[in-house]
C-alpha positions in Angstrom: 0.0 0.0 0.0 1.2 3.4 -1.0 1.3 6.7 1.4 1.1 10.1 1.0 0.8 13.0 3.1 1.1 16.8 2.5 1.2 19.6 5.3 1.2 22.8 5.0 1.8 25.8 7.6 0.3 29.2 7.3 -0.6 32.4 9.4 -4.0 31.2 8.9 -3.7 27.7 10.5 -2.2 24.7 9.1 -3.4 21.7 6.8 -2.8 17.7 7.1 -3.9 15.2 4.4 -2.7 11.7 4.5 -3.6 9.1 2.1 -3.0 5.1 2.0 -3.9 3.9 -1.3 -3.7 0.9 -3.3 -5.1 -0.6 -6.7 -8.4 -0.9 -5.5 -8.7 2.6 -3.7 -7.6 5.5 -1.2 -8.7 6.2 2.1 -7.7 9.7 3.2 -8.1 12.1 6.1 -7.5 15.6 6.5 -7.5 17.8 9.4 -7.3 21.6 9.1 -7.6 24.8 11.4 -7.6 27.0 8.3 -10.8 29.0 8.9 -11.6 27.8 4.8 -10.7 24.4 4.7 -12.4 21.5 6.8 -11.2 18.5 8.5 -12.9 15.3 6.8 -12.1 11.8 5.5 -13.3 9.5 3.6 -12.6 7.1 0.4 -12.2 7.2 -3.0 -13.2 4.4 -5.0 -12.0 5.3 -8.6 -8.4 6.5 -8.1 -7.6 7.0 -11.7 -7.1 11.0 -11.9 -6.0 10.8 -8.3 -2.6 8.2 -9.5 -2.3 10.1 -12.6 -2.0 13.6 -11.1 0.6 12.3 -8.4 2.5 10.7 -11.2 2.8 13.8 -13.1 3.8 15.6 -10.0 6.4 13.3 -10.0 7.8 13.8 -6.4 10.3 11.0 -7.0 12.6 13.8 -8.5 11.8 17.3 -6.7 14.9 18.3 -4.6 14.3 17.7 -0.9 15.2 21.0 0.4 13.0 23.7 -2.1 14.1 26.8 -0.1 15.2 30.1 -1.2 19.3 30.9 -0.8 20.1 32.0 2.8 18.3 31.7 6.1 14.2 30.7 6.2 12.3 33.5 6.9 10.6 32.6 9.8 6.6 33.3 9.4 6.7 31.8 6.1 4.3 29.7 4.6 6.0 26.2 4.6 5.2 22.6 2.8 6.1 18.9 3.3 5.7 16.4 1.2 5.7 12.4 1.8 5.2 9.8 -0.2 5.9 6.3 0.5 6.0 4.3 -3.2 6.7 1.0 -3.8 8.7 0.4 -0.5 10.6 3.7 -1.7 10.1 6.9 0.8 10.7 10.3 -0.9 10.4 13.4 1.5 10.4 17.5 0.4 9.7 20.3 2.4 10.4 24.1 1.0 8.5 27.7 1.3 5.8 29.0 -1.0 7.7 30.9 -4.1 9.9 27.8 -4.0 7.2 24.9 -5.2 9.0 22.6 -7.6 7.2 23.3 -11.0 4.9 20.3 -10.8 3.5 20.9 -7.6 0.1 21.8 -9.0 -0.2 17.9 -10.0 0.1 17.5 -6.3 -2.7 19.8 -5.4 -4.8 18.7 -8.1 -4.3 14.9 -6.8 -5.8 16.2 -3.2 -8.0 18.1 -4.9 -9.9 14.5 -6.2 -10.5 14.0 -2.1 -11.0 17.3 -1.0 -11.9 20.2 -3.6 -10.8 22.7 -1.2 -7.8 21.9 -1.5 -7.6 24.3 -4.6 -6.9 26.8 -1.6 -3.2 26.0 -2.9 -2.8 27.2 -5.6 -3.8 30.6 -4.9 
């Protein structure tokens, strides 16, 4: 079974989603306390658009650090990404301005669980 979970720290709150997900389907949660985005779970039967937007993410090859030169700044908005695939583990974490360019895969792939996820790309 393959695992993914994305979090992502704001001034406005933060965001969890974790997914476990297999050929037959995806059972996700998500727990929020960004004032526009809820905490649910649920499933996901047909995981077709789901796999295909996380493959053309393709997290496998973003850097693990995506960070500006320098020091962090400190109240930053700040991402983490893990996927567990095929008994591989691939792990990212950077600052907004600094998403690898495929990252809107990523948040289209949580969109297919959670629509307000679209919050991201904004």
């Amino acid at each position: 079974m393959d695992h993914l979970l994305f979090h992502f720290d704001c001034l406005d709150g933060s965001y969890g989603f974790q997914a476990d997900f297999d050929p037959d389907g995806l059972r996700f949660e998500v727990e929020s306390t960004i004032p526009d985005l809820d905490s649910l779970s649920g499933t996901l039967e047909d995981t077709e658009v789901f796999r295909k937007e996380l493959e053309l993410a393709q997290i496998e090859k973003w850097d693990r650090n995506c960070r500006g030169e320098g020091e962090t700044i400190e109240d930053a908005v700040h991402w983490k990404v893990k996927l567990l695939k095929d008994g591989k583990e691939y792990v990212t974490e950077g600052e907004e301005s600094f998403e690898p360019y495929s990252y809107e895969h990523l948040i289209r792939a949580l969109m297919c669980c959670d629509e307000k996820a679209e919050y991201f790309l904004i």
